[in-house]
ZAMARGU-4260 file (C-alpha; in steps of 0.2 Angstrom, whole numbers, plus 5000, padded with zeros to 4 digits):
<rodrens>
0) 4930/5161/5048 | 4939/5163/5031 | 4926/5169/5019 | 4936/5165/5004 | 4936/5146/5009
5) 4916/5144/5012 | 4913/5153/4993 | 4927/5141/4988 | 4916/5126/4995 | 4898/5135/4989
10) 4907/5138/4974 | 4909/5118/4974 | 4891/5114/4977 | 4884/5127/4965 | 4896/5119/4951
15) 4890/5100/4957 | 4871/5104/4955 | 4876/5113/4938 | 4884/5098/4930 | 4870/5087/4935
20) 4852/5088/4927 | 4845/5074/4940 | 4850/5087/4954 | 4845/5103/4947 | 4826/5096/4943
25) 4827/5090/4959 | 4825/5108/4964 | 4808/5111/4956 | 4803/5093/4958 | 4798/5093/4975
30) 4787/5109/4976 | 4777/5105/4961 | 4773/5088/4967 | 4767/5095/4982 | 4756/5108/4975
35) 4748/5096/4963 | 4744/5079/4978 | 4737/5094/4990 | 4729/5106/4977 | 4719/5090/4971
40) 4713/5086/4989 | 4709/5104/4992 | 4697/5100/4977 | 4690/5084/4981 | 4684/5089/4999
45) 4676/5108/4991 | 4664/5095/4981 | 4657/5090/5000 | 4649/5105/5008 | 4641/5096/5021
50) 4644/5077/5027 | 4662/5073/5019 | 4662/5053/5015 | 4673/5041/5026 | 4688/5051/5021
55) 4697/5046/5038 | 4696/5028/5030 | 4701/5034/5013 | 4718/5044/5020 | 4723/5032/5033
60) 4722/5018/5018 | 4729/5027/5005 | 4743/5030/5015 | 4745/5012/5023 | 4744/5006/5004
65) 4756/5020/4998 | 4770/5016/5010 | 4768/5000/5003 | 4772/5005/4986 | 4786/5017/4991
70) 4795/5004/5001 | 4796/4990/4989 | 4805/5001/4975 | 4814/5009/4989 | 4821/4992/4994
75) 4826/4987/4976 | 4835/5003/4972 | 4845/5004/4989 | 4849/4986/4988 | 4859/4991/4970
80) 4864/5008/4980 | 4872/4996/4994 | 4884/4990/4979 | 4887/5004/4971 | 4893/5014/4989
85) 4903/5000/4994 | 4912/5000/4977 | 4906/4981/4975 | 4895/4981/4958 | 4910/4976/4948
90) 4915/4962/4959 | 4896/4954/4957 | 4896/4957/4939 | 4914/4949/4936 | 4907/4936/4947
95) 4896/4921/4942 | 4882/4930/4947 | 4870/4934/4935 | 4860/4951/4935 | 4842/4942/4938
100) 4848/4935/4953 | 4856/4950/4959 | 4838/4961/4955 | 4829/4944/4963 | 4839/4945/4979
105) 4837/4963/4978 | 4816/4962/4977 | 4816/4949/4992 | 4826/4961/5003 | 4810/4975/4997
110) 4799/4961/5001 | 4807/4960/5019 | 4804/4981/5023 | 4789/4978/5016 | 4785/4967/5028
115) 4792/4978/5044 | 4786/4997/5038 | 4769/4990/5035 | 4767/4982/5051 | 4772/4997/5060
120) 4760/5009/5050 | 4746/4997/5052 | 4750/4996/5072 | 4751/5016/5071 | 4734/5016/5061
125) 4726/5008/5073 | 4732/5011/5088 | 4732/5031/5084 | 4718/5032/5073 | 4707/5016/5077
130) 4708/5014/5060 | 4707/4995/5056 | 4717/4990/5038 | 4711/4973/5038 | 4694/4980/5036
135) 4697/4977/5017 | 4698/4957/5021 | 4706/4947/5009 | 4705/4962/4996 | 4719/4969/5004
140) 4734/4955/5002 | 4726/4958/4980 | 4733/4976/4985 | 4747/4973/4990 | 4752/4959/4979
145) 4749/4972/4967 | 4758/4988/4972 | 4774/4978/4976 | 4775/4972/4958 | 4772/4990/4953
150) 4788/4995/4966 | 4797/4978/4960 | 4797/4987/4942 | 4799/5005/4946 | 4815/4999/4957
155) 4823/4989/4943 | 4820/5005/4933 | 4829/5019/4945 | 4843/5006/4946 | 4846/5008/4929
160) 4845/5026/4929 | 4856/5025/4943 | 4870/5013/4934 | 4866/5025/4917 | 4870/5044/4928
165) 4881/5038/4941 | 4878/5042/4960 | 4872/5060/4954 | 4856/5051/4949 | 4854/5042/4966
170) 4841/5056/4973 | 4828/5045/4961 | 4828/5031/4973 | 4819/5039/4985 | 4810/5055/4972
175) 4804/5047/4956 | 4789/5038/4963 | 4781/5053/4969 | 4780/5059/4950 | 4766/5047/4950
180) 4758/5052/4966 | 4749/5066/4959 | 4739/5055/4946 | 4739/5039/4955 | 4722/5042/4965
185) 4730/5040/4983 | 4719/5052/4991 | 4705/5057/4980 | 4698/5048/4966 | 4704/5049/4947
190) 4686/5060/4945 | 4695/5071/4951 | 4708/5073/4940 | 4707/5084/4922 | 4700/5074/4910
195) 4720/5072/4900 | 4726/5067/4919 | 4712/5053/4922 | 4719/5046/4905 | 4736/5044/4911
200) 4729/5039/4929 | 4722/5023/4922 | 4737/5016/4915 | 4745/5016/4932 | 4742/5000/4942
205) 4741/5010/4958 | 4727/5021/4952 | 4719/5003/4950 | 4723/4999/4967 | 4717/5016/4976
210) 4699/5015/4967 | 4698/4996/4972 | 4703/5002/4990 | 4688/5014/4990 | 4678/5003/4982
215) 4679/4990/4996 | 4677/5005/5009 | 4663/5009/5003 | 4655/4992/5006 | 4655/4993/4985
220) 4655/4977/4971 | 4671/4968/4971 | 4686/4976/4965 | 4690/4963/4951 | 4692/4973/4938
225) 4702/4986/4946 | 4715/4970/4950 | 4714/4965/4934 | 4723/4978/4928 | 4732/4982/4941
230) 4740/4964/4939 | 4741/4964/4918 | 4748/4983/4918 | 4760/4979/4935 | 4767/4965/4925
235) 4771/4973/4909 | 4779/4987/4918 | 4789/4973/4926 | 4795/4967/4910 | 4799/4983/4903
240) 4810/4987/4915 | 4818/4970/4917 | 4822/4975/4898 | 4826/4992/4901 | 4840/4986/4914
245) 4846/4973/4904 | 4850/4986/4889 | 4857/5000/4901 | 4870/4984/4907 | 4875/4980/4891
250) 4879/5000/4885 | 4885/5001/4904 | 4898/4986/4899 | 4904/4990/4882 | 4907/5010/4888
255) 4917/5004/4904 | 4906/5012/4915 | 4905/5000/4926 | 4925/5002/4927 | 4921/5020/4935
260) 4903/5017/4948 | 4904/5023/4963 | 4911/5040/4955
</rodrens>
């Protein structure tokens, strides 16, 4: 091995990670957030020092539901990824195809891994855990309904970013939802949280969702309320990033950055 070739190529990747913000707080990103979803657990199950509640429902749930979320950003920000590694994005654009229908063709193919992930992890639920997701009855296409329109506009958002940083920005389709995670009430509930975090938590629609999951678990009052803004805020951030993208496009546009996607 020539040792002045592998610092030439380390030399490379240190000066790749340096030029890109998106890369270097990926660095820290993933360590925090993990410290923060299992630190808060830790905290929720010290409260139980005897019988803990159904928390096998809770974590089997929250994750079913949470998988969910993920995938349906996930497929609306790859879809745009698909383009942009294949160098196509321009071509669509030049094309008479209008950005809605490219971002509505993109949340239908989300809807489709929706569909197959789900299935899978309510088949490993069960058949692993005997964990039964439609216990929540009809409560639980509410949900869903409301996580993927969370994901919808947290995808249309990433793509954005993506189109606005280039590729360097990519590691968001799969990273930035797990900013929320800490405060979205997957696991525990937003009681758990410090009092600044809960307020934060209840403008997420998935803390709306996680509640109204243990709500129904629990054999509770209907989770009405808990949908309603789930619903309202799912649909505001919806638009705003429907906004958002359409701003990013036209800047993208008149600075010939589309000219140079892919880079």
């Amino acid at each position: 091995m020539m040792m002045q070739r592998i610092y030439g190529l380390t030399l490379r990747y240190i000066y790749l990670y340096r030029g890109s913000l998106p890369r270097m707080l990926e660095q820290l990103y993933w360590p925090v957030m993990d410290l923060l979803v299992w630190g808060f657990v830790t905290i929720y199950l010290r409260q139980f020092e005897g019988q803990l509640p159904n928390f096998l429902a809770y974590f089997l749930g929250g994750l079913v539901l949470w998988d969910i979320l993920f995938r349906s950003q996930v497929g609306v920000s790859v879809a745009y990824l698909e383009e942009v590694w294949s160098r196509n994005l321009l071509n669509l654009f030049v094309s008479p195809l209008r950005p809605i229908e490219l971002i509505a063709a993109a949340m239908t193919f989300s809807v489709a891994r929706v569909a197959f992930t789900a299935s899978v992890s309510v088949s490993i639920a069960w058949l692993a855990y005997d964990f039964n997701t439609f216990i929540m009855g009809t409560w639980l296409a509410a949900f869903v309904g409301a996580l993927i329109v969370m994901g919808w506009g947290m995808g249309i958002v990433i793509s954005a970013l993506i189109m606005r940083f280039g590729q360097g920005a990519e590691s968001l389709a799969w990273g930035l939802i797990f900013l929320i995670q800490p405060v979205a009430a997957v696991f525990y509930p937003v009681s758990v949280l410090p009092e600044p975090l809960q307020l934060v938590a209840w403008m997420i629609p998935a803390s709306h969702v996680f509640e109204g999951m243990r709500q129904v678990l629990n054999g509770g009052p209907s989770p009405t309320e808990h949908l309603a803004w789930a619903f309202g805020l799912g649909a505001v951030y919806f638009a705003a990033g429907l906004t958002f993208f359409y701003a990013i496009l036209r800047e993208a546009k008149r600075a010939g950055r589309l000219l140079r996607v892919g880079e």
